[in-house]
VEXSERO-479556 format. One record per residue (C-alpha): residue in one letter; chain; x, y, z. Coordinates in steps of 0.2 Angstrom, whole numbers. Layout:
% VEXSERO-479556
(pt 'a' 'A' (X Y Z));
...
% end
This chain:
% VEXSERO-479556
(pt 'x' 'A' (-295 -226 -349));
(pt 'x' 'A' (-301 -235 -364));
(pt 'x' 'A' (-318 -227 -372));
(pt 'x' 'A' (-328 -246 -370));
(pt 'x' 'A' (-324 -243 -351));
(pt 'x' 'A' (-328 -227 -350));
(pt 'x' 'A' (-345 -230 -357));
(pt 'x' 'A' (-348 -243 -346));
(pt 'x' 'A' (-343 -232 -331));
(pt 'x' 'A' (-355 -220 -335));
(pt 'x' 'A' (-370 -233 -338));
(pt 'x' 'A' (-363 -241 -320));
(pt 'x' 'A' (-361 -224 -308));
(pt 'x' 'A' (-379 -216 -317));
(pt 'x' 'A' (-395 -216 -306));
(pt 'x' 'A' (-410 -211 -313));
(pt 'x' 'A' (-423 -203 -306));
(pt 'x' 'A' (-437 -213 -298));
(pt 'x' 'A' (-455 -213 -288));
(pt 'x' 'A' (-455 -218 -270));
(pt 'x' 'A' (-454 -239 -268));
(pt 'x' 'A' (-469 -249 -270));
(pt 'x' 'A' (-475 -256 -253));
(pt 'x' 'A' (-476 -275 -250));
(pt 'x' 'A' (-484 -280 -232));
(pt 'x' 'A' (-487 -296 -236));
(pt 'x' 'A' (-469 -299 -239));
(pt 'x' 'A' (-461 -288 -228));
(pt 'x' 'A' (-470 -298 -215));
(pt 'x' 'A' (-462 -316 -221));
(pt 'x' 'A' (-444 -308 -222));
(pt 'x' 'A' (-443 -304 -205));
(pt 'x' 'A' (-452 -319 -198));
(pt 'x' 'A' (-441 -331 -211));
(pt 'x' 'A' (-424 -322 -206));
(pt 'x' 'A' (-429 -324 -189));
(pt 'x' 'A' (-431 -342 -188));
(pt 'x' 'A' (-418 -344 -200));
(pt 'x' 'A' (-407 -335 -185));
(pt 'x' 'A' (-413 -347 -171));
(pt 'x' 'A' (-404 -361 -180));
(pt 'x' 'A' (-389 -365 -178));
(pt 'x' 'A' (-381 -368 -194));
(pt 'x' 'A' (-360 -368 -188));
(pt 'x' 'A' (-349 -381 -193));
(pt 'x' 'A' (-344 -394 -180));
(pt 'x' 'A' (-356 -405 -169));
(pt 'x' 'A' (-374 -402 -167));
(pt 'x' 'A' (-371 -391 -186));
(pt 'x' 'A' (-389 -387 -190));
(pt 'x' 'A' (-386 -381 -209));
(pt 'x' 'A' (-398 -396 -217));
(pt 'x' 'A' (-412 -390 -205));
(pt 'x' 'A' (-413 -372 -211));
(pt 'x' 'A' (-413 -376 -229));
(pt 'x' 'A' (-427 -387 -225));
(pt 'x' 'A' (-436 -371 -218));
(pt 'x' 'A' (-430 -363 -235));
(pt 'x' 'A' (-437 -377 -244));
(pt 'x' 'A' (-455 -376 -236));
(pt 'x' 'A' (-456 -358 -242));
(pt 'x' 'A' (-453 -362 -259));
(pt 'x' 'A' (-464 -376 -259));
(pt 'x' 'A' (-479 -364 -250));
(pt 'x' 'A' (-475 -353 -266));
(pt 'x' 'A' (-476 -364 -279));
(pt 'x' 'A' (-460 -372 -282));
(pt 'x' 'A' (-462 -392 -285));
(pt 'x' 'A' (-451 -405 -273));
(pt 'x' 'A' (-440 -409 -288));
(pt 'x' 'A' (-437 -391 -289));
(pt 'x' 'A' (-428 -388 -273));
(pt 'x' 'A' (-415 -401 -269));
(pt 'x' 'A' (-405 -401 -253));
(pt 'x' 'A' (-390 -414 -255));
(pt 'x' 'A' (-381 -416 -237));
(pt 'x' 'A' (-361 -417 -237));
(pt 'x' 'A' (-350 -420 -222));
(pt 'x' 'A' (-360 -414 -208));
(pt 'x' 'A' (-369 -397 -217));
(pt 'x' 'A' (-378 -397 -233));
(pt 'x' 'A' (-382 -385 -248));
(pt 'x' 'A' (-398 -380 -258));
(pt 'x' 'A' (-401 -377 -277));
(pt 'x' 'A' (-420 -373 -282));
(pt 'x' 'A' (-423 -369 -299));
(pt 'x' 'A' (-437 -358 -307));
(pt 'x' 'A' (-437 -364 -323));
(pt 'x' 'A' (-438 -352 -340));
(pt 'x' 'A' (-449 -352 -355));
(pt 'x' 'A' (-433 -354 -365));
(pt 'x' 'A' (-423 -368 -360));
(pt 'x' 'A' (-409 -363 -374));
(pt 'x' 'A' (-403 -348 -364));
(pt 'x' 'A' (-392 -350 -350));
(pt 'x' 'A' (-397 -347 -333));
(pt 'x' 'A' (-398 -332 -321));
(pt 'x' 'A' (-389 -336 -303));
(pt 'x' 'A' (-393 -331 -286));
(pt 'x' 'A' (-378 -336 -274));
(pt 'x' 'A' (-380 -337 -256));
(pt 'x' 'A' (-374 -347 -241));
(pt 'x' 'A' (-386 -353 -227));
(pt 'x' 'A' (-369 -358 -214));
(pt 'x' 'A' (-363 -342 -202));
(pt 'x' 'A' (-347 -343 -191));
(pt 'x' 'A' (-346 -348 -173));
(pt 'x' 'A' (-353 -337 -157));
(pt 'x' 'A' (-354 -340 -140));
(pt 'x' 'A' (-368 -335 -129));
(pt 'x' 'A' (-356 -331 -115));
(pt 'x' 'A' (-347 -318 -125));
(pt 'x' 'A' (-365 -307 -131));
(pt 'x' 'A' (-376 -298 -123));
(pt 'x' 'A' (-390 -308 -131));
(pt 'x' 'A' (-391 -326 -134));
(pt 'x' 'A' (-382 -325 -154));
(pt 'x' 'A' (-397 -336 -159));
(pt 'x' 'A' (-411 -329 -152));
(pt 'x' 'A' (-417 -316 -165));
(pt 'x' 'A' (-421 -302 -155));
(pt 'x' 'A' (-429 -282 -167));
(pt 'x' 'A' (-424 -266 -155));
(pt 'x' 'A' (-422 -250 -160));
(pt 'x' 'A' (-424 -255 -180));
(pt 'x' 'A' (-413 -267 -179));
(pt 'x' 'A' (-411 -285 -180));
(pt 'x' 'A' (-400 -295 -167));
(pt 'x' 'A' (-393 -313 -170));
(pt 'x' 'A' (-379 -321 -179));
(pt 'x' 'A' (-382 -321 -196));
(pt 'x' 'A' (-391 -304 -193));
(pt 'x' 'A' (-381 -296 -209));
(pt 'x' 'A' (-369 -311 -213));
(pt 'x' 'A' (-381 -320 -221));
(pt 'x' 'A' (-399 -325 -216));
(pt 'x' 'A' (-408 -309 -216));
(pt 'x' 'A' (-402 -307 -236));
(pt 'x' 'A' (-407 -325 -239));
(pt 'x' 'A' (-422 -322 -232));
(pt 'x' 'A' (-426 -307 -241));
(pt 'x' 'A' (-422 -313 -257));
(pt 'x' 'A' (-433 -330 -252));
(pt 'x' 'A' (-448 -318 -250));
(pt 'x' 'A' (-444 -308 -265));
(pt 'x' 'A' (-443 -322 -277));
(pt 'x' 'A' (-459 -328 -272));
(pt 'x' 'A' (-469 -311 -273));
(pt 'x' 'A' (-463 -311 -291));
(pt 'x' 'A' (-471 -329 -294));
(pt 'x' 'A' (-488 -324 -283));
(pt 'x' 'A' (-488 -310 -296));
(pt 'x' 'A' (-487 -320 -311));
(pt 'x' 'A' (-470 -318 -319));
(pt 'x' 'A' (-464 -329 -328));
(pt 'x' 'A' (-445 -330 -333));
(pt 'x' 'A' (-440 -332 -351));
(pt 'x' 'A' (-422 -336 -343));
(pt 'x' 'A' (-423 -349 -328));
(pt 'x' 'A' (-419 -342 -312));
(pt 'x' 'A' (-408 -354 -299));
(pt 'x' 'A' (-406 -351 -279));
(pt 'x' 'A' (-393 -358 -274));
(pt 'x' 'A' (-386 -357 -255));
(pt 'x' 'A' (-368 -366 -250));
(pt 'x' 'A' (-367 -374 -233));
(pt 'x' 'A' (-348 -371 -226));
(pt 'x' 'A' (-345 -354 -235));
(pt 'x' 'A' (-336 -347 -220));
(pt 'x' 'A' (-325 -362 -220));
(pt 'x' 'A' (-320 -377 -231));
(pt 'x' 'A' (-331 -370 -245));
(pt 'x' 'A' (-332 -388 -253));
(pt 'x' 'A' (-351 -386 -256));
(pt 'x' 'A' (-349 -368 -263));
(pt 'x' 'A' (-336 -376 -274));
(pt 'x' 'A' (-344 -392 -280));
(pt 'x' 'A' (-360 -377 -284));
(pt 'x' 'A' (-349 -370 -294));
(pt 'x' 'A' (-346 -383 -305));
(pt 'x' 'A' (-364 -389 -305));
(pt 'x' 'A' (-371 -372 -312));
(pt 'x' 'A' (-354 -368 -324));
(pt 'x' 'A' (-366 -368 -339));
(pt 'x' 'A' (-372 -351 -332));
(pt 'x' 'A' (-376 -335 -340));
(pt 'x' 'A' (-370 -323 -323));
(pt 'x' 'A' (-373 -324 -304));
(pt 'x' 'A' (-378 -312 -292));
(pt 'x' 'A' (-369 -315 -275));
(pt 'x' 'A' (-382 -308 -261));
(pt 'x' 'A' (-367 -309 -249));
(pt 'x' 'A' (-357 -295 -257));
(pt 'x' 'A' (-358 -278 -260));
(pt 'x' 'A' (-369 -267 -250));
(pt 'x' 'A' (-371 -248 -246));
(pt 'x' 'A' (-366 -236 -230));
(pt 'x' 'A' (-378 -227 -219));
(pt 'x' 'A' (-376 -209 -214));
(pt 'x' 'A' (-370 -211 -194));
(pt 'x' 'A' (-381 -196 -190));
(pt 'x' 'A' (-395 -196 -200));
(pt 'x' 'A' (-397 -216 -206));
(pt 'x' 'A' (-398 -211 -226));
(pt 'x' 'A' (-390 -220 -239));
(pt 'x' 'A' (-373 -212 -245));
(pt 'x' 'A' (-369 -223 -256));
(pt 'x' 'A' (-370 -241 -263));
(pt 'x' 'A' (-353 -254 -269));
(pt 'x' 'A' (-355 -268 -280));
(pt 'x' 'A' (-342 -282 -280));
(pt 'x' 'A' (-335 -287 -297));
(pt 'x' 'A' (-320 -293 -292));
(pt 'x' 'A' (-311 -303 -276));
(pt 'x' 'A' (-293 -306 -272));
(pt 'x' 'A' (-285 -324 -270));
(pt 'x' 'A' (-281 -331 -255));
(pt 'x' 'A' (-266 -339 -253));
(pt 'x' 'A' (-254 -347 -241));
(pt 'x' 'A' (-236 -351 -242));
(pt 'x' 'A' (-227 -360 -230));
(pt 'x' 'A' (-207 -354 -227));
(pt 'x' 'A' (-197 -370 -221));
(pt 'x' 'A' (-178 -370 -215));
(pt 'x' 'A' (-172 -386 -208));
(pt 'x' 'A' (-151 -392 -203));
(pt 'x' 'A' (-145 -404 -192));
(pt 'x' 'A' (-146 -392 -178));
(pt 'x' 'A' (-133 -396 -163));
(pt 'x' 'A' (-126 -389 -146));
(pt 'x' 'A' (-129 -372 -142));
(pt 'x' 'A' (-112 -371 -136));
(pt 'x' 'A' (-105 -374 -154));
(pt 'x' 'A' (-114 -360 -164));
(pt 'x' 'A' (-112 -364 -183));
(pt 'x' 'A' (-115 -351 -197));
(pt 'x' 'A' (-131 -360 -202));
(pt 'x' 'A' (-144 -356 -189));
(pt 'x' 'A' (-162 -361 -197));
(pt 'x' 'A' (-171 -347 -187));
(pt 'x' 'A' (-158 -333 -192));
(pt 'x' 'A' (-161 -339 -210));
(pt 'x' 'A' (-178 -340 -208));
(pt 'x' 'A' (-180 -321 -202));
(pt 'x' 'A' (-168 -315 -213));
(pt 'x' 'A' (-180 -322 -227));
(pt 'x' 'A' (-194 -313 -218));
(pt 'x' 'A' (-185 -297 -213));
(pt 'x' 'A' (-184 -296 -234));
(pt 'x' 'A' (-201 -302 -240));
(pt 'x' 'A' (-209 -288 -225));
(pt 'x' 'A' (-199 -274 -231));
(pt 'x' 'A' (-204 -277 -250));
(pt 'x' 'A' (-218 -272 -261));
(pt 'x' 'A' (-226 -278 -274));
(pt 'x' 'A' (-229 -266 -288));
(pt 'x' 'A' (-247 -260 -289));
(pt 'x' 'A' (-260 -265 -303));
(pt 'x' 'A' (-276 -257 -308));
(pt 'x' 'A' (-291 -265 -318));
(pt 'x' 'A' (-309 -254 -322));
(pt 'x' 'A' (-317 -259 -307));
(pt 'x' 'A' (-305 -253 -295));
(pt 'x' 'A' (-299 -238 -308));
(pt 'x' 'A' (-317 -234 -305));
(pt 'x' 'A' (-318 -236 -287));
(pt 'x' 'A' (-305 -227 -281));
(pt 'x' 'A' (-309 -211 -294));
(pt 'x' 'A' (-330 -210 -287));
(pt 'x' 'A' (-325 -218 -267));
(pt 'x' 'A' (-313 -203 -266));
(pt 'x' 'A' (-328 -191 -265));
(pt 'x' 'A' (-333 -198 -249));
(pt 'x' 'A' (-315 -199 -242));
(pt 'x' 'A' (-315 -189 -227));
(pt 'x' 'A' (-297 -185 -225));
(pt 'x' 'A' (-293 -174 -238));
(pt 'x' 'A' (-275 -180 -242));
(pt 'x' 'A' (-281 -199 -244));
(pt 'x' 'A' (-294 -195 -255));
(pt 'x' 'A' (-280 -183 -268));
(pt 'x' 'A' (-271 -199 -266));
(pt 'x' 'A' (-288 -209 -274));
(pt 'x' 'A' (-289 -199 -287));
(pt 'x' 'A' (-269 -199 -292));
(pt 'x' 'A' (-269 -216 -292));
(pt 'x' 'A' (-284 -220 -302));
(pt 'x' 'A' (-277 -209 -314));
(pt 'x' 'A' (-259 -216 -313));
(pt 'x' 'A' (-256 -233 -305));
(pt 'x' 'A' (-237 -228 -304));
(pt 'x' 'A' (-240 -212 -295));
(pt 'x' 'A' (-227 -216 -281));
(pt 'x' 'A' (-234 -201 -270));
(pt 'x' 'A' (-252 -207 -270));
(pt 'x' 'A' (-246 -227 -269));
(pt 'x' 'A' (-237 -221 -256));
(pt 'x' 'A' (-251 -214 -247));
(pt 'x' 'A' (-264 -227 -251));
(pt 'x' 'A' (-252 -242 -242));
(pt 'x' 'A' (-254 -232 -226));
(pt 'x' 'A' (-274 -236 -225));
(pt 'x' 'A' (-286 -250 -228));
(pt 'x' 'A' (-287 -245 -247));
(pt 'x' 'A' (-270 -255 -246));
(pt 'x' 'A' (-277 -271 -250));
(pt 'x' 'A' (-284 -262 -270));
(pt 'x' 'A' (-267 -257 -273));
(pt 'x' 'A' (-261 -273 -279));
(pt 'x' 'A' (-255 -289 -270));
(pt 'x' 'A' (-251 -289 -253));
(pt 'x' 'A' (-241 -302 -242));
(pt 'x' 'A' (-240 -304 -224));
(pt 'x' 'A' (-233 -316 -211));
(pt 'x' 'A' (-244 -322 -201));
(pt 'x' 'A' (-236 -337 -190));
(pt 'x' 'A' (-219 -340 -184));
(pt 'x' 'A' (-212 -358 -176));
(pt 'x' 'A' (-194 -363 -171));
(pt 'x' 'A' (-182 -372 -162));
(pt 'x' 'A' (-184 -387 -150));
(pt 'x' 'A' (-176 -385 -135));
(pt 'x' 'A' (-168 -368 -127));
(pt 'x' 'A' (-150 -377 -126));
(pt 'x' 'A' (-149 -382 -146));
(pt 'x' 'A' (-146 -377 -160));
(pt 'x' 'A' (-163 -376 -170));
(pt 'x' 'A' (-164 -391 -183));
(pt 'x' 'A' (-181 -384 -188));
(pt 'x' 'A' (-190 -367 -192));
(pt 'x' 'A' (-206 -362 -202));
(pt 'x' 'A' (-217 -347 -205));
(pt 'x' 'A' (-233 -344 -212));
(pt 'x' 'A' (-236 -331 -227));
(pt 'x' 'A' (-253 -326 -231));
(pt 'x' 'A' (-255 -317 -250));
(pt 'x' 'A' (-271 -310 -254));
(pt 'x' 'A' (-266 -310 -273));
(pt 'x' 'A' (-271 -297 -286));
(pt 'x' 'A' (-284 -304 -299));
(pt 'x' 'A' (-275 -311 -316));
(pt 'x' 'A' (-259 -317 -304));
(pt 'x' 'A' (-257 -334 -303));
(pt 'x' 'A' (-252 -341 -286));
(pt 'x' 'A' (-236 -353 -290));
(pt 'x' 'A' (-230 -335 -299));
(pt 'x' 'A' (-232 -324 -281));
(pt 'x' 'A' (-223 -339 -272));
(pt 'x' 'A' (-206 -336 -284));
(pt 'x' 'A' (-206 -318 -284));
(pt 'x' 'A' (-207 -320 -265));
(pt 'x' 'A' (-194 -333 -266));
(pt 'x' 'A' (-182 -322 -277));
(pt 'x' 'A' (-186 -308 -265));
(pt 'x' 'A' (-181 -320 -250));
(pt 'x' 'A' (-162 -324 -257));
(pt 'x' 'A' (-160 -338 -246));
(pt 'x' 'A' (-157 -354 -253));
(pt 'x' 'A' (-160 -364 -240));
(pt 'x' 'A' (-178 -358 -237));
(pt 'x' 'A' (-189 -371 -245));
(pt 'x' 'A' (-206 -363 -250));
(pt 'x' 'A' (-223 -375 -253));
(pt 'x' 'A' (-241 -369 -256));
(pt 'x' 'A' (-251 -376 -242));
(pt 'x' 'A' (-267 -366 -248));
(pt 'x' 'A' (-286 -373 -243));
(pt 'x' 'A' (-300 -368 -249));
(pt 'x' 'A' (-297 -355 -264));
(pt 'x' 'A' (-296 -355 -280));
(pt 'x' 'A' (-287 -341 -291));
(pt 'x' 'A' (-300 -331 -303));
(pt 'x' 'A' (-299 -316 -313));
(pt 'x' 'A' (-312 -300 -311));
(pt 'x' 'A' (-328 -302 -319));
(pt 'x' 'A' (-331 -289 -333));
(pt 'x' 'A' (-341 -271 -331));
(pt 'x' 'A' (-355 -282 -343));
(pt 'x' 'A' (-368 -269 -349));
(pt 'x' 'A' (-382 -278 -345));
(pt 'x' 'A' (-379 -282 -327));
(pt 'x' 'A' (-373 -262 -324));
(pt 'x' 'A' (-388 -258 -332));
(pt 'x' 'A' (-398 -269 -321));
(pt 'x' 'A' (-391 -266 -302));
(pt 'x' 'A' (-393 -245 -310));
(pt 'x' 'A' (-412 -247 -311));
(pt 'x' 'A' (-413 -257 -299));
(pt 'x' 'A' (-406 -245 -288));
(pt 'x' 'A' (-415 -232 -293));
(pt 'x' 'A' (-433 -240 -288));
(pt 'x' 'A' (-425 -245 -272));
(pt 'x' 'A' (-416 -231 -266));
(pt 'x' 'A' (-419 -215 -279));
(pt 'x' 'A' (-402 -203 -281));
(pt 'x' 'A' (-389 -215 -273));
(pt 'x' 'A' (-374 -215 -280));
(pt 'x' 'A' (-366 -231 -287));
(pt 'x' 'A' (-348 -235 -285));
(pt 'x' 'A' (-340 -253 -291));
(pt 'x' 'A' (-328 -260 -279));
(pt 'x' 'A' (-317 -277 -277));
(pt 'x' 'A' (-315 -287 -260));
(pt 'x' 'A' (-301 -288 -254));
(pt 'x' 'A' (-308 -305 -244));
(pt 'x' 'A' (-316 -322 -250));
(pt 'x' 'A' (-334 -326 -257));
(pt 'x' 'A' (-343 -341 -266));
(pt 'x' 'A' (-340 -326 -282));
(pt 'x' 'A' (-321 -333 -284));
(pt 'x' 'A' (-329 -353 -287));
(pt 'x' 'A' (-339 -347 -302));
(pt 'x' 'A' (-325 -334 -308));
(pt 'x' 'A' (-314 -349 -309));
(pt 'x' 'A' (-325 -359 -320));
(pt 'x' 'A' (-327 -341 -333));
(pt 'x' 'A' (-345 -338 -325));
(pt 'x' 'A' (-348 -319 -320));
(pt 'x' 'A' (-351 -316 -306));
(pt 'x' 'A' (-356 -300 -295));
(pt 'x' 'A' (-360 -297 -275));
(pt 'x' 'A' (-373 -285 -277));
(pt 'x' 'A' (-381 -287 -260));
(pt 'x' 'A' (-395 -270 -260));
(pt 'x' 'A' (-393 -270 -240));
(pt 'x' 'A' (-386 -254 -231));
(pt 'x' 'A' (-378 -253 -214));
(pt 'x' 'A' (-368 -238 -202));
(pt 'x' 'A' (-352 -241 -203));
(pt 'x' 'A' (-354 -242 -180));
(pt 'x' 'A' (-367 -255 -185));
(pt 'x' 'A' (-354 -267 -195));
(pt 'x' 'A' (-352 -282 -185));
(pt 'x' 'A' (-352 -297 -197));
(pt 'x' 'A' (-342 -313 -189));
(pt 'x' 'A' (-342 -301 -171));
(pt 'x' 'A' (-351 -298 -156));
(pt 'x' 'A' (-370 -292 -156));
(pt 'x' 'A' (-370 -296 -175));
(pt 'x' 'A' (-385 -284 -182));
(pt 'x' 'A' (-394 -277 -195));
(pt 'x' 'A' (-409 -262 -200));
(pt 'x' 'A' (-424 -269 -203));
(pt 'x' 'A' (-426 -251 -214));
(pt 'x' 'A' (-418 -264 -228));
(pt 'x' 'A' (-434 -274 -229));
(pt 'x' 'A' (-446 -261 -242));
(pt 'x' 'A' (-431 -255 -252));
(pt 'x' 'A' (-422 -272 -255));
(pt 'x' 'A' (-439 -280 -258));
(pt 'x' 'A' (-442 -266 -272));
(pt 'x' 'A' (-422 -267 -276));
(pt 'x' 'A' (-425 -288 -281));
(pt 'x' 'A' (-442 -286 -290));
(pt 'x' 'A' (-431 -275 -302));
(pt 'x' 'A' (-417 -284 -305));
(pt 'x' 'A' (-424 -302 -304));
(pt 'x' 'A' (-436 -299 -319));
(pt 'x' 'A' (-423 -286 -328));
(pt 'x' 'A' (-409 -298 -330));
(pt 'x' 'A' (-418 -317 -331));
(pt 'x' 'A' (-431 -309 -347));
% end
């Protein structure tokens, strides 16, 4: 490991010490009440999509605050919408500080809960309703934070921009057409990445991930075509057996793993909280050596898979047009989730070379992503989440991570713009339902995340 990263490591994974949180009862009170009503809308794409509506309540909240009307702009697209509110900064030279959100969550249906998904409902500490931890209860703490600062009387020398996408979990056009909006900015800070784990037993924070890095989504579509004929003719051309010899190959190979700091350092600090023994030795050999075959080995046999390097699956299968023909058609699905700093059209030949079979024709039929490299272990920012961390949850220990699934973060990496989920909420891992029934979350985030953003707000837009 080079000494520059090493450094940075050191400045990223130390907590200081720190007093217990500040209370804020005022605001405490608004997050709740704000996530809940933010909940009981429904924002899902399709008919009777409600995004544009809790914006709106968004905006009003703002506006109570402060903020001016030409401030917080809601343009509508298709049938959702999206929000950018700026807090302008003393110094209009420097570039501004981001705050990435998205106000749409994915479908649920009543029939399938055991409470209606929106109807906000607090048991037990937690918060039920879709959108619970995926993504309402973040925007709506991050809302009352913002506001707290500017009842208080800060005043950023760097403007501060809130910006929530409208169709994050599905087209991401408004995340993308954010992205190029807001290009010129100095970093972002994704509220719906990141995040920490709660003890099962006794509801403590163990530790806290930051995103700095996603993977690309990508898919390639496998196609095998012949003029077909009677099945009582067999030819040595069949289209389906060509197909799956071409997937029997590109399932059995592996694509050869790739390291960058962020997951170096992930797998070398997650390792410590590794339960099984010989998975976490395997963390460790390969952060120290990415071509350790006995680790990688290892490492593909569990969910760390995905941090290894690039991964490729199939995912649909369809053949044939009628049981007494030969088939004159067949086609499969790939889906890549490509390593950061490989370019898509380059995944899509090696899998083709891997393939060998000519008559396989391979197209990128991709929506919705964009390829973008990892955003740099910046000093200031690792400085930032550290004391921010420590005001918000003293003695936590703080591990970088990449995601091995999609964010708004990969719109703003692809235009050079830094960007980081560093989201300060904290969740048991039985308590993880995000896009799945009884979505929920602990209220016990409101105080510390509060504290959490009234560090790192003022820290990184001074």
């Amino acid at each position: 490991m080079k000494k520059s990263v090493a450094v940075l490591l050191a400045l990223a994974l130390s907590v200081p010490a720190a007093a217990k949180p500040a209370s804020h009862p005022a605001a405490e009170a608004q997050t709740l009440e704000l996530a809940k009503e933010l909940i009981a809308i429904r924002s899902v794409r399709g008919p009777g999509n409600r995004t544009g509506d809790a914006l709106q309540v968004v905006k009003r909240n703002l506006l109570a605050a402060g903020w001016t009307d030409a401030q917080v702009e809601i343009t509508p697209l298709d049938d959702t919408a999206y929000l950018i509110a700026t807090w302008p900064g003393s110094d209009a030279r420097l570039k501004p500080l981001v705050i990435s959100g998205h106000m749409d969550v994915v479908e649920a249906k009543p029939a399938d809960w055991q409470r209606d998904p929106f109807t906000p409902v607090v048991e037990n500490g937690l918060l039920y309703g879709r959108g619970a931890s995926d993504m309402k209860y973040s925007a709506a703490l991050t809302v009352a934070s913002l506001i707290v600062l500017r009842r208080q009387g800060f005043r950023p020398k760097r403007s501060i921009i809130l910006e929530f996408s409208g169709d994050e979990e599905t087209t991401m056009k408004t995340s993308a057409i954010i992205a190029e909006r807001l290009k010129g900015a100095e970093l972002v800070i994704n509220i719906d990445g990141g995040g920490g784990t709660l003890d099962e037993t006794s509801g403590k924070p163990t530790f806290w991930t930051w995103d700095g890095a996603e993977k690309t989504y990508a898919d390639f579509r496998l196609e095998v075509t012949n003029p077909g004929g009677h099945s009582s003719w067999p030819r040595d051309e069949n289209a389906i057996v060509q197909l799956a010899t071409a997937l029997t190959r590109i399932g059995a190979y592996r694509f050869k793993p790739q390291q960058n700091p962020i997951t170096t350092a992930y797998f070398a600090k997650a390792a410590a909280f590794e339960p099984d023994a010989r998975v976490a030795a395997a963390m460790r050999g390969f952060a120290a050596d990415a071509n350790d075959t006995a680790a990688l080995a290892v490492l593909r046999g569990t969910s760390y898979v995905g941090k290894t390097g690039t991964t490729c699956v199939t995912t649909l299968v369809s053949g044939g047009h009628a049981e007494n023909a030969l088939p004159q058609r067949a086609t499969a699905n790939i889906n890549c989730r490509i390593f950061p700093g490989n370019a898509p059209a380059a995944v899509m030949a090696e899998l083709a070379r891997v393939a060998d079979v000519p008559q396989v024709k391979f197209s990128d039929v991709t929506e919705g992503s964009v390829p973008n490299d990892a955003s740099p272990m910046r000093a200031d920012f690792t400085a930032a989440v550290a004391k921010a961390m420590a005001a918000a949850f003293p003695g936590v220990p703080i591990i970088p991570t990449q995601s091995s699934g999609a964010s708004d973060s990969m719109w703003f990496r692809s235009k050079g713009v830094p960007s980081y989920g560093a989201s300060p909420l904290f969740n048991k891992d039985t308590d993880e339902f995000s896009h799945g029934l009884n979505e929920r979350i602990a209220l016990s985030n409101t105080a510390p995340g509060i504290t959490y953003f009234l560090s790192l707000i003022p820290t990184l837009s001074k």
